[in-house]
C-alpha positions in Angstrom: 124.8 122.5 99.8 122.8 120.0 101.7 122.1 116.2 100.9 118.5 115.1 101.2 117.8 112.4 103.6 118.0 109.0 102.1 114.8 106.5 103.2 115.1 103.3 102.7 112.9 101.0 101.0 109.8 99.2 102.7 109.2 95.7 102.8 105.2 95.5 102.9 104.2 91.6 104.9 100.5 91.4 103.8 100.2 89.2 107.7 102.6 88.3 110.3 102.4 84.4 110.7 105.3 84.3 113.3 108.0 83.7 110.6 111.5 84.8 110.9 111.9 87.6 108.1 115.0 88.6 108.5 116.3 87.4 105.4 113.4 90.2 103.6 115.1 93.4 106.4 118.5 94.2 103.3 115.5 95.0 100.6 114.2 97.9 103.2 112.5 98.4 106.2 109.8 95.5 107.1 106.3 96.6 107.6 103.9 94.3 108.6 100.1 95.3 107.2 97.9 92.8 109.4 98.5 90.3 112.4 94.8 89.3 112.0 93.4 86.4 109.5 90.4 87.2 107.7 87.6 85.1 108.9 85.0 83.2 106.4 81.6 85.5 107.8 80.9 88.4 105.4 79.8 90.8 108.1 82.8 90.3 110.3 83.8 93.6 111.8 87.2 91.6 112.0 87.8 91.4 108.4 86.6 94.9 107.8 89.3 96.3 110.0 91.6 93.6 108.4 91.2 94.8 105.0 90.9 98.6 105.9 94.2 98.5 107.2 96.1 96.8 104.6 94.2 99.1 102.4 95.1 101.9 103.9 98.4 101.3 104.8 99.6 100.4 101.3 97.5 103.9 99.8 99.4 106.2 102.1 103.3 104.3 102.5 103.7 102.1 99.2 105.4 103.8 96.6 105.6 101.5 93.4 109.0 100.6 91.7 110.9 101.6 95.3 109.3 99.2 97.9 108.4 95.5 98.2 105.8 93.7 98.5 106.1 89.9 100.4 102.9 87.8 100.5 102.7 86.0 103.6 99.8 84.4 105.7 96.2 83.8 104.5 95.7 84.2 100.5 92.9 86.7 101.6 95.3 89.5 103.4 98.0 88.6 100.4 95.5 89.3 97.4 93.9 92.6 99.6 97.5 94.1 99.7 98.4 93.2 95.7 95.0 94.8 94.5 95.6 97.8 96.8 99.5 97.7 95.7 98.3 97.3 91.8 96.4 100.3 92.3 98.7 102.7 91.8 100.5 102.8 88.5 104.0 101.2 87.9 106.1 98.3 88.2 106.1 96.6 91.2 108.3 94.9 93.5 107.9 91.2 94.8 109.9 89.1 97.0 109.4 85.3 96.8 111.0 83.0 99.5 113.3 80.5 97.7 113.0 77.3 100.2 115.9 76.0 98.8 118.2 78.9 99.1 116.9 80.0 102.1 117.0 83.9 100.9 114.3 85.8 99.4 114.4 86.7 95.3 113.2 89.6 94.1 110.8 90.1 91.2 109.2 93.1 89.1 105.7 92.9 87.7 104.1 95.2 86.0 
């Protein structure tokens, strides 16, 4: 009998803002979906490859109810990833920093 490899959870950043997050790394593995802010011109071909790769990211890795989400960075990149994230069906897992605690909570929305 053999055991299956166990994979940890992911930790899904919607944009790296130069933060420490190594309070988020014992919920799972920290994935960071953008670097980039989205930009206020419509035809930017920044903000298309912005949002296709949070998009795309969270359609092929996220897997409801077993990884995290932590919005971080421009309210743009953090709504992208929840409406790509919501997506799929299930409950979902949020982190919210706690700036009094210094530790991240977690929370599940459905």
């Amino acid at each position: 009998m053999t055991d299956s490899p166990t994979t940890r959870p992911m930790v899904f950043v919607s944009q790296d803002n130069e933060r420490d997050y190594a309070e988020a790394a014992p919920f799972g593995d920290v994935v960071f979906l953008s670097n980039r802010e989205i930009v206020p011109y419509s035809a930017s071909a920044n903000n298309l490859a912005v949002i296709h790769a949070i998009e795309s990211r969270i359609q092929a890795d996220y897997l409801p109810g077993v990884d995290y989400l932590l919005p971080a960075g421009g309210v743009l990149s953090m709504a992208i990833m929840f409406k790509a994230a919501f997506a799929k069906p299930g409950e979902h897992n949020v982190l919210k920093w706690d700036r009094h605690a210094h530790c991240y909570y977690p929370y599940r929305l459905k």
